[in-house]
C-alpha positions as CSV (number, residue, x, y, z in Angstrom):
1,X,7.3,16.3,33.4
2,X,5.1,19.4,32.9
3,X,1.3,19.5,33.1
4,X,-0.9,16.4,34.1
5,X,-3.3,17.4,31.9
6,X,-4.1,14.2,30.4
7,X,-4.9,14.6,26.9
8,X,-6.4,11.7,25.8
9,X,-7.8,8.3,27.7
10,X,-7.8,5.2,26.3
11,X,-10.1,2.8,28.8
12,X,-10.2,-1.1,28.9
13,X,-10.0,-1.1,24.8
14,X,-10.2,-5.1,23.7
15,X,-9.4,-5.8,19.9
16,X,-10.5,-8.7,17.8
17,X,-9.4,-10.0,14.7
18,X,-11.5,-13.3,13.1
19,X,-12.0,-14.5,16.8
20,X,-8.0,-13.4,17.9
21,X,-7.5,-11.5,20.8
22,X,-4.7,-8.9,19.8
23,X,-5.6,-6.6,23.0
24,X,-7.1,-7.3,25.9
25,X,-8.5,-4.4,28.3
26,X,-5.6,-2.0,27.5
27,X,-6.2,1.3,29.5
28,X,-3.4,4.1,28.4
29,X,-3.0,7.5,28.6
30,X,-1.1,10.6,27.5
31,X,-0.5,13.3,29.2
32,X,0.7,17.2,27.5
33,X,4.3,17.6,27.6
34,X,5.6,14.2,28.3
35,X,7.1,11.7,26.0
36,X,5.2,8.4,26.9
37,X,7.4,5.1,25.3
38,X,5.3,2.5,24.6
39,X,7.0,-0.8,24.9
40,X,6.5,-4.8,24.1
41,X,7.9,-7.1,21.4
42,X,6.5,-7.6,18.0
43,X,3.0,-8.8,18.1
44,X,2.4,-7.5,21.7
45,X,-0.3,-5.0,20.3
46,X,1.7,-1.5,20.4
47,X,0.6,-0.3,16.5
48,X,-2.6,-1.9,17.0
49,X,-3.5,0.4,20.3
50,X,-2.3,3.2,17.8
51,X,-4.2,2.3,14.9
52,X,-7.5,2.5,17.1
53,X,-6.6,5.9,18.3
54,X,-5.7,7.2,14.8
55,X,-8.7,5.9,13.6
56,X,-7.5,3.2,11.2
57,X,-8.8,0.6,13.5
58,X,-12.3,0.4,15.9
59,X,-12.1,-1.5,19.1
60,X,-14.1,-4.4,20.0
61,X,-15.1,-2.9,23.1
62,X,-13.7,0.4,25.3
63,X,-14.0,3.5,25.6
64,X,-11.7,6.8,24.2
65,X,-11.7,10.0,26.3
66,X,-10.9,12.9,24.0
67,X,-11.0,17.2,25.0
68,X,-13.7,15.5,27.7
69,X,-15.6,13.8,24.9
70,X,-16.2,10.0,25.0
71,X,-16.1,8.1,21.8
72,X,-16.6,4.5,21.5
73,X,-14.5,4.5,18.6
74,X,-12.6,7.1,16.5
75,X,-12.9,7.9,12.3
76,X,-9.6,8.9,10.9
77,X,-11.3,12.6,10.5
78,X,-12.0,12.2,14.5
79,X,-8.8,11.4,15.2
80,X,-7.0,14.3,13.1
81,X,-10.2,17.1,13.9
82,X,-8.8,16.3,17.8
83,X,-5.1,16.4,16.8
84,X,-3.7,13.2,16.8
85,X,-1.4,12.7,14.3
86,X,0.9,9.5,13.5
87,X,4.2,8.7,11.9
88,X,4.5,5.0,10.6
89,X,8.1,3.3,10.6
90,X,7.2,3.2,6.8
91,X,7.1,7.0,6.0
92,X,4.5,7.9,4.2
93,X,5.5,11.2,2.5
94,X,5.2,11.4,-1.9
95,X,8.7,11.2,-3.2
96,X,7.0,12.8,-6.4
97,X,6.1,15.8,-5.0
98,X,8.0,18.8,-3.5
99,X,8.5,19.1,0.4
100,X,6.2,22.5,0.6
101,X,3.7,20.0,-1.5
102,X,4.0,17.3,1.0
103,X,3.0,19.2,4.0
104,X,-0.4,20.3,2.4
105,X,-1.7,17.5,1.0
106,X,-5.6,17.0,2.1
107,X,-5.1,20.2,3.8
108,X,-4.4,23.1,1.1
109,X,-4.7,27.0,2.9
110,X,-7.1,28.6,0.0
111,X,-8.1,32.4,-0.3
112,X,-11.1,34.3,-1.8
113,X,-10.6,35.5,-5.2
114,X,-14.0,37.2,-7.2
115,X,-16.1,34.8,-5.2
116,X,-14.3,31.8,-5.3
117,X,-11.6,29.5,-3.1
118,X,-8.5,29.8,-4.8
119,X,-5.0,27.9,-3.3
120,X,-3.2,30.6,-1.2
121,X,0.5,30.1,-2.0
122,X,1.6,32.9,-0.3
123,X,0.6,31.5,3.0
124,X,1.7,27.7,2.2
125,X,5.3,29.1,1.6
126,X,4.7,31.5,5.0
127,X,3.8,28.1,6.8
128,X,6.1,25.7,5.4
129,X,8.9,28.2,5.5
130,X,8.2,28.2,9.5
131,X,7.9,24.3,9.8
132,X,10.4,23.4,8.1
133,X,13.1,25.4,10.0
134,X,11.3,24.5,13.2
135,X,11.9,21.0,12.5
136,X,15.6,21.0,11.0
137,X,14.9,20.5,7.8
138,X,17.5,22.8,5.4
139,X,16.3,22.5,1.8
140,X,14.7,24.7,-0.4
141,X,10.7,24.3,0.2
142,X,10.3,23.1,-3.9
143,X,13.5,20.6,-3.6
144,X,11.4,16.9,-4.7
145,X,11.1,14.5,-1.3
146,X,12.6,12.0,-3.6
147,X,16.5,13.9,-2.8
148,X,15.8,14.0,1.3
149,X,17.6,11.1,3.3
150,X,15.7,9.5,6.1
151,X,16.3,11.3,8.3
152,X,15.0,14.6,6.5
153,X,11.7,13.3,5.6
154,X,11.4,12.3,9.1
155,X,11.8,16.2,9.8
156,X,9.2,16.5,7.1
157,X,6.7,14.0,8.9
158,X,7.2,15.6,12.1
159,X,6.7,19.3,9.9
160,X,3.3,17.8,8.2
161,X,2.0,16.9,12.2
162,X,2.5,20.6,13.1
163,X,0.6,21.8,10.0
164,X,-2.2,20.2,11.8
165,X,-1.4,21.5,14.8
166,X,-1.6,18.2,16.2
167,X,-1.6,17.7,20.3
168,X,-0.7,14.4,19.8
169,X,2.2,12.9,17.9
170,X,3.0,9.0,17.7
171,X,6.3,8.1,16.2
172,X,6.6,4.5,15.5
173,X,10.3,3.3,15.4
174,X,11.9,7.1,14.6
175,X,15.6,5.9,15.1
176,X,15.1,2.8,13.0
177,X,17.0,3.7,10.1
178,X,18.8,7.1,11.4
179,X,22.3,7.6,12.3
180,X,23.6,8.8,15.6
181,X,23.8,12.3,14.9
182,X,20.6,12.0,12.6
183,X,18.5,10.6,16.5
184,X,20.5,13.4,18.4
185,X,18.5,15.8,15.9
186,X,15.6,13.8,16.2
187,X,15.4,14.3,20.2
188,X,16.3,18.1,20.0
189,X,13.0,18.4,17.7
190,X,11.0,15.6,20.0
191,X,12.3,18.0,23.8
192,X,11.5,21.4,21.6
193,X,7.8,19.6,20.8
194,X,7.7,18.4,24.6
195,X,8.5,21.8,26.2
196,X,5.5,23.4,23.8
197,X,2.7,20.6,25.2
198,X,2.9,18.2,23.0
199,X,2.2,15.1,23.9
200,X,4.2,12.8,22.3
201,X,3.7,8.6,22.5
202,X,7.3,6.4,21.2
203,X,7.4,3.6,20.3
204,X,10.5,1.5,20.2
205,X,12.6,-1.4,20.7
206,X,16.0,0.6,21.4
207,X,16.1,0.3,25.3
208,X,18.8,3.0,25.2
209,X,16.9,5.7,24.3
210,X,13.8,5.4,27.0
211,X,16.7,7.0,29.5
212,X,17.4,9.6,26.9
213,X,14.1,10.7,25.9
214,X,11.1,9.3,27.9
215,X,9.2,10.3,30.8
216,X,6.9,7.0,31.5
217,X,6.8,3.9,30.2
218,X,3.8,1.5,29.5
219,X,4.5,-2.0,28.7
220,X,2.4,-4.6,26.5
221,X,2.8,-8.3,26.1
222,X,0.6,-10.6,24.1
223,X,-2.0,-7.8,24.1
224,X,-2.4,-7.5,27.7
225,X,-1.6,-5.0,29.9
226,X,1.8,-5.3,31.9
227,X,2.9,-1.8,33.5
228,X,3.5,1.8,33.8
229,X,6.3,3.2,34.9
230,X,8.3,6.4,35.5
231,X,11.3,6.2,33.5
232,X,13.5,7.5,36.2
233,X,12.2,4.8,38.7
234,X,13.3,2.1,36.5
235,X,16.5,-0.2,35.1
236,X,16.2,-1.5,31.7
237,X,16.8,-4.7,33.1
238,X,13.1,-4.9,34.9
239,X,11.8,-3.5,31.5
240,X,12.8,-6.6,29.5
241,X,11.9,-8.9,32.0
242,X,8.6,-7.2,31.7
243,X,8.7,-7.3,28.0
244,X,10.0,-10.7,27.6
245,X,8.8,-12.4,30.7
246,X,12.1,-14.5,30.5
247,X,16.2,-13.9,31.0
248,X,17.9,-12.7,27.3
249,X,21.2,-14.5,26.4
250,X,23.9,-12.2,25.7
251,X,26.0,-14.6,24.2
252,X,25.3,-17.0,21.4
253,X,28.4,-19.2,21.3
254,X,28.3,-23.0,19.5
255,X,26.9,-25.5,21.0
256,X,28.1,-28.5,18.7
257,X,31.5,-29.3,19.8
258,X,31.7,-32.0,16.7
259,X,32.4,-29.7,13.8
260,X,35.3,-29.6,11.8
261,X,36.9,-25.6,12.5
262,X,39.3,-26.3,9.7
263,X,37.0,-27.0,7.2
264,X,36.4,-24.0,5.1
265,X,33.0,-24.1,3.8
266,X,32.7,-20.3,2.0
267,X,35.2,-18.3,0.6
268,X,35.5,-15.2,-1.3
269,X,38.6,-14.4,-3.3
270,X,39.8,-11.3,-4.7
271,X,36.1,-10.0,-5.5
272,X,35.8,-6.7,-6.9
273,X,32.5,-5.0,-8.3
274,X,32.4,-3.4,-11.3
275,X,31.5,0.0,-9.4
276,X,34.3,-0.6,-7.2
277,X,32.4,-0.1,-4.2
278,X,34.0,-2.8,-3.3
279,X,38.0,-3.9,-3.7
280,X,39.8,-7.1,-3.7
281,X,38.1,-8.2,-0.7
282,X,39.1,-12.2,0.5
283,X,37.9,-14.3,3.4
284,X,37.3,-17.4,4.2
285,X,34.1,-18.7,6.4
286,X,34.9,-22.3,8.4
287,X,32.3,-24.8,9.1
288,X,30.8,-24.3,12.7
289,X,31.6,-20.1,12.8
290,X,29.4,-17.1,12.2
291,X,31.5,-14.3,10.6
292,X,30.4,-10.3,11.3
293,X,30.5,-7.3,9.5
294,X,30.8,-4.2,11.2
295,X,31.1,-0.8,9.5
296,X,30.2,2.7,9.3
297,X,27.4,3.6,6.4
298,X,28.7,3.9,3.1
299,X,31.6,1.2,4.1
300,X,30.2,-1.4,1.4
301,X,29.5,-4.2,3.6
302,X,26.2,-4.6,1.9
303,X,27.5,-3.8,-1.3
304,X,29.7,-6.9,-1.0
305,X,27.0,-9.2,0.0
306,X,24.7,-8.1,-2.7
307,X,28.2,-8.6,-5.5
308,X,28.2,-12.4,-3.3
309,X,24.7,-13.0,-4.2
310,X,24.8,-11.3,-7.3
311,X,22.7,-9.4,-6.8
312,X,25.6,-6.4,-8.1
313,X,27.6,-7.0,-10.9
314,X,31.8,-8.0,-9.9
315,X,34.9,-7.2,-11.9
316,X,36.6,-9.7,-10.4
317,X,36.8,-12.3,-8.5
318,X,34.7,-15.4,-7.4
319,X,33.6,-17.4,-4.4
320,X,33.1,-21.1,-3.6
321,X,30.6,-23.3,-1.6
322,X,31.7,-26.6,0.0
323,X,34.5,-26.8,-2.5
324,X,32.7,-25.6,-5.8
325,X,34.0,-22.5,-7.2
326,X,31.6,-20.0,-8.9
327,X,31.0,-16.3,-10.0
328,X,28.1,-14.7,-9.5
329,X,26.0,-13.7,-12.0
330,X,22.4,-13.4,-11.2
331,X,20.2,-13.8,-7.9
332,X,18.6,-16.9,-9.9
333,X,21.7,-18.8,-10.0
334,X,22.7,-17.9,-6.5
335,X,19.4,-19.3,-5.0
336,X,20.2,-22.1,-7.1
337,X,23.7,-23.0,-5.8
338,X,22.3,-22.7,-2.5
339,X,23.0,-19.3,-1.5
340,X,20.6,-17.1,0.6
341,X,20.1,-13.8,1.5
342,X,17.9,-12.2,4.0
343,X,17.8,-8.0,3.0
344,X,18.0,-4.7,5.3
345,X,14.8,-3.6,3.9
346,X,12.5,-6.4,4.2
347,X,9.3,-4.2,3.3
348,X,10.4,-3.6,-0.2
349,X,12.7,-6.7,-1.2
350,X,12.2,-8.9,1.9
351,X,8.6,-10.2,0.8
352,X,5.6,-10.1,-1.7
353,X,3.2,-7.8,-0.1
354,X,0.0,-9.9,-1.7
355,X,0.9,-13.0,-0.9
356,X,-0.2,-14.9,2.1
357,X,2.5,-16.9,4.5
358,X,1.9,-20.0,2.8
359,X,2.7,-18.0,-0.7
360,X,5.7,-16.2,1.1
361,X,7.3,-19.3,2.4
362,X,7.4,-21.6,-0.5
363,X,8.0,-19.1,-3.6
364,X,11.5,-19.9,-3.2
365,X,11.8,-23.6,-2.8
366,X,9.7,-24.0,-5.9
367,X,11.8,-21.4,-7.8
368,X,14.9,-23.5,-6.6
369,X,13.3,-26.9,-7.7
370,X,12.0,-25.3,-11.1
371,X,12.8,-25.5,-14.8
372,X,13.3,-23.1,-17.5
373,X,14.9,-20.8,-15.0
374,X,11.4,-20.5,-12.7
375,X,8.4,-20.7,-15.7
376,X,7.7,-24.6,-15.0
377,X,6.9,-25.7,-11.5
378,X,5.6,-23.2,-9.5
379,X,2.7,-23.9,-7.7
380,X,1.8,-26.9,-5.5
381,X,-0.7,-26.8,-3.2
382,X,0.0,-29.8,-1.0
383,X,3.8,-28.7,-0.6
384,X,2.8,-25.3,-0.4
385,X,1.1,-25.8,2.6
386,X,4.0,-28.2,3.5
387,X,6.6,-26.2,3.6
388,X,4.7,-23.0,5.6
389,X,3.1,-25.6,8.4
390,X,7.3,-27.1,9.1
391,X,8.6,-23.3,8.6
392,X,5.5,-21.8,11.1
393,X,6.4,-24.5,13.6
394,X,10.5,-24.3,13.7
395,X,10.7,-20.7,13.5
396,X,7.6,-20.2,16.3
397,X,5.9,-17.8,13.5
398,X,2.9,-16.0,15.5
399,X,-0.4,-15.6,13.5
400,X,-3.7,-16.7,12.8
401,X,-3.4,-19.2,10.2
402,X,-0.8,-19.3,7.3
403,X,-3.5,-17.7,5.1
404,X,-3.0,-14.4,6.9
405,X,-1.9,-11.8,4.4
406,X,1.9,-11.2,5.4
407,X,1.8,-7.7,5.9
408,X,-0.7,-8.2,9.3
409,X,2.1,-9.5,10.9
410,X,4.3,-7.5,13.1
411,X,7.8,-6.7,12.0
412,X,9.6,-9.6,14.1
413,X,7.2,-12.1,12.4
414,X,7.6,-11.0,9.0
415,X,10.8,-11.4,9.4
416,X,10.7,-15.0,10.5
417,X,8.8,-15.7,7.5
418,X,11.6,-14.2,5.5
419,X,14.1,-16.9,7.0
420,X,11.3,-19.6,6.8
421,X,11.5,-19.4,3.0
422,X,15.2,-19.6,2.8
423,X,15.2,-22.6,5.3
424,X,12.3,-24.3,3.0
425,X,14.8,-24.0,0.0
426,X,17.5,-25.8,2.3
427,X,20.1,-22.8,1.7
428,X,23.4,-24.0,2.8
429,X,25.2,-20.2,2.8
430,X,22.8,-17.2,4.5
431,X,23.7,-13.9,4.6
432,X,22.3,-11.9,7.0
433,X,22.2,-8.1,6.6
434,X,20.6,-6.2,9.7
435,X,18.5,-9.1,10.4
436,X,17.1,-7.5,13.8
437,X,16.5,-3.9,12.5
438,X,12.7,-2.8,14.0
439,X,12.5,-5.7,15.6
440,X,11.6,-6.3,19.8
441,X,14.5,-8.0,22.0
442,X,12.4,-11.2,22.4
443,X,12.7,-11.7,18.8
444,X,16.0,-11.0,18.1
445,X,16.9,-13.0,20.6
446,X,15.0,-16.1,18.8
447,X,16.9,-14.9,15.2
448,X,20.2,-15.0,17.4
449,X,19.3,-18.5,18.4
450,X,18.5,-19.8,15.0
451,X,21.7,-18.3,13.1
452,X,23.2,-20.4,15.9
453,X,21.6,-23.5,14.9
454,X,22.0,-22.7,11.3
455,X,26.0,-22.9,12.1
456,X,25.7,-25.8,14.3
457,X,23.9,-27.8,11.8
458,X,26.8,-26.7,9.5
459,X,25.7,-24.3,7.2
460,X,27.7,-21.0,6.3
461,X,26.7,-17.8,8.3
462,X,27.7,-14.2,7.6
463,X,25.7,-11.3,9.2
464,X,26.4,-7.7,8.8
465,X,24.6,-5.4,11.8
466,X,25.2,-1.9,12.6
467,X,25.2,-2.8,16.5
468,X,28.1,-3.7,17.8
469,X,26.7,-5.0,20.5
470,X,25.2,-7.6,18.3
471,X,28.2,-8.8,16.7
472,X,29.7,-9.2,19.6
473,X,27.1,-11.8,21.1
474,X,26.6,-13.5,18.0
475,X,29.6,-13.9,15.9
476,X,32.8,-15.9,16.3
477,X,35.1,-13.4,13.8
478,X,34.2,-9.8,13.6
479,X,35.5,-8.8,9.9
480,X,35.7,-5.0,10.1
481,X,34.8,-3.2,6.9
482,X,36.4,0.2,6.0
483,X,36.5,1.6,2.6
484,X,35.1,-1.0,0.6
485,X,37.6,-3.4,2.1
486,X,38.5,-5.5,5.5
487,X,40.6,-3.4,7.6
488,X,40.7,-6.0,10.0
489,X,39.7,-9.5,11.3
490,X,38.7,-10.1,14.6
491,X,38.2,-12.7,16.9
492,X,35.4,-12.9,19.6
493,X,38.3,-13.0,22.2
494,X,39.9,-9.8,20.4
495,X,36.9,-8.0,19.4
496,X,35.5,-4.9,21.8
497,X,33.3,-2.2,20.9
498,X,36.6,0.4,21.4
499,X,39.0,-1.9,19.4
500,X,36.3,-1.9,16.7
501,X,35.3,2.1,16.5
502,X,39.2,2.7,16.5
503,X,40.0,0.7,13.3
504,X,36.9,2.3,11.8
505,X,37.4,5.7,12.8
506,X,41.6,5.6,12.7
507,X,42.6,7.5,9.4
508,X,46.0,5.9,8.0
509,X,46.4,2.9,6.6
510,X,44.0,-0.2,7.0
């Protein structure tokens, strides 16, 4: 595990917000050249703990232990002058400015020239030259951030750390939205940073990688303290009882043996979008059944539930709803007709990012109920607070009151709020597309259960995930996407992970 050299102490830290405990007595530590995962579900205080040690937060009470130095609470210049560096799930790189720009920013190398501090280019492009091949990352040093994927202005976060010559990294969620080549890169750079001292603290809900990648192992629940452990010492099984405190389903089958499995309740015929990212695609959804998408990146599963909500423009085609045939046009009409859809990327088209709860939750049953396509008859207090009081009690929302801006709440929670507004407009069709991405294993356990009782109650399910895993414990059929087009239909008896990666990796006809 290399040195025990610990290089920072954080000691019986207690956090308050308006009177709510978030963390209670938390004492963590990390040591140089070990890769420390820091575990718990949404809400259990994890980025909270890391705010206070970047700075962006002060403790109630406790004590931080830096280079020997005690501080009873850390500036965002103490936290980067001792080299602690963090990098948010929500990457904060400037898409407007080039990557060799990116990596300087605050921190621009300057020269003398006649008396004054001039910018010293020469060594920028020296350093970021350096970086940027210690870190992966294969483009031109003035190529705009705006052209990286992900997973390259990941490499540049980690690049913009090291330009600090930060001790201390924190990576919050790093796999979230990578591929599985894109996270094998991602641990090469993190074992290169490990084997140099650095101490690096991960945060992350895929139990799978703490075997790949950690060394210990702290666990949070509900702000309190739960355990360390070594990694090698310990099954993942132990580590989501300590997480969760309680046994996770792994299968979410029907529990309404009533229902009518004939009756077809959504089907899409023949739709095609004008891009043709999608072609001819057809199925039908029956009451009672959850229907899943798997699919490698690029397949079009989303692009054919953003043509079903029309949200994307189709050629051809249409789909019907209990019997009443329709063609998408616009996402107005589709909430209209009853048709939801909770997004992959809920930060940017999930919520409103100024609204409270309240706002969050009822925006959509009082478009729904509106005239003159949503200008008259949007606001009302006393169902306003209606609607978020029933949606923060079914859906077990955790925070302080439903005045709470949304974007306090942890990932798992925003997302419940996302599904509390489509539930408040009494959708009878939701789509679901990576409903559980950045989210703990408590709470996507609860998501599981609640697409379950969606179906049971007889509304219209379909749920595209990039774990298969996931399908397989949710979903009755197992449509597998290939090409902009179902290669395959699969039962939940049929379905395997195997049988699934062969019809998606098989080359021949679908």
């Amino acid at each position: 595990m290399g040195s025990l050299e610990k290089l920072v102490e954080m000691r019986n830290i207690t956090k308050k917000f308006s009177g709510v405990t978030a963390l209670n007595d938390i004492s963590f530590d990390i040591r140089r050249g070990e890769v420390h995962i820091l575990l718990g579900e949404n809400g259990a205080g994890k980025s909270t703990l890391m705010k206070i040690l970047s700075g962006a937060y002060q403790p109630t009470s406790g004590t931080i232990v830096l280079k020997g130095k005690e501080y009873d609470q850390l500036t965002p210049k103490d936290s980067y002058e001792n080299g602690i560096s963090i990098i948010y799930q929500e990457l904060s790189v400037i898409n407007e400015l080039s990557v060799q720009e990116n990596l300087f920013v605050g921190k621009l190398p300057t020269k003398k020239v006649l008396g004054l501090n001039i910018v010293d280019y020469g060594k920028m492009k020296e350093i970021a030259t350096v970086l940027t091949k210690k870190v992966g990352l294969e483009r031109d040093l003035n190529t705009f951030v705006e052209e990286l994927s992900i997973c390259e202005k990941q490499q540049l976060e980690i690049a913009k750390s090291l330009v600090s010559d930060a001790d201390i990294i924190i990576m919050d969620e790093p796999t979230t939205s990578l591929t599985q080549e894109e996270t094998d890169q991602l641990f090469k750079i993190i074992r290169q940073l490990k084997s140099e001292g650095k101490g690096i603290v991960y945060i992350s809900h895929k139990l799978k990688e703490l075997k790949e990648i950690g060394d210990r192992v702290t666990v949070l629940k509900d702000g309190t303290y739960v355990g360390t452990r070594n990694v090698s010492e310990v099954e993942v099984k132990d580590l989501v009882t300590m997480m969760v405190g309680r046994e996770i389903k792994s299968r979410y089958p029907s529990n309404n043996p009533n229902l009518d499995k004939n009756k077809i309740i959504f089907e899409a015929k023949n739709i095609t979008r004008k891009d043709e990212r999608v072609k001819n695609v057809s199925f039908k959804l029956h009451e009672g059944e959850i229907i899943g998408f798997a699919g490698l990146i690029g397949s079009g599963r989303s692009e054919l539930m953003n043509a079903v909500f029309g949200a994307d423009p189709i050629k051809t085609g249409s789909i019907s709803l209990f019997g009443k045939e329709m063609k998408p046009k616009n996402e107005y009409q589709s909430i209209k007709n009853g048709i939801a859809f909770v997004t992959e990327n809920r930060r940017e088209t999930g919520f409103f990012h100024n609204f409270d709860i309240k706002e969050n939750i009822s925006i959509l049953p009082f478009i729904k109920n509106s005239k003159l396509r949503g200008t008259w008859g949007l606001v009302n207090n006393k169902m306003e607070k209606k609607y978020a009081a029933e949606e923060k009690s079914k859906l077990n929302i955790k925070c302080s009151s439903v005045n709470q801006n949304i974007t306090e709440l942890s990932g798992g929670n925003q997302q419940k709020v996302i599904l509390g507004k489509w539930m408040a407009a009494e959708s009878e069709l939701i789509i679901f597309d990576e409903p559980t991405k950045g989210i703990d294993i408590g709470s996507k356990s609860e998501i599981y259960t609640l697409m379950r009782k969606l179906s049971d109650e007889g509304k219209g399910v379909l749920m595209v995930s990039s774990e298969l895993p996931e399908l397989l414990a949710v979903c009755d059929r197992i449509a597998v996407f290939k090409d902009g087009n179902i290669a395959e239909i699969l039962t939940s008896e049929e379905a395997t992970e195997e049988k699934i990666m062969f019809i998606l990796t098989h080359e021949g006809d679908n």
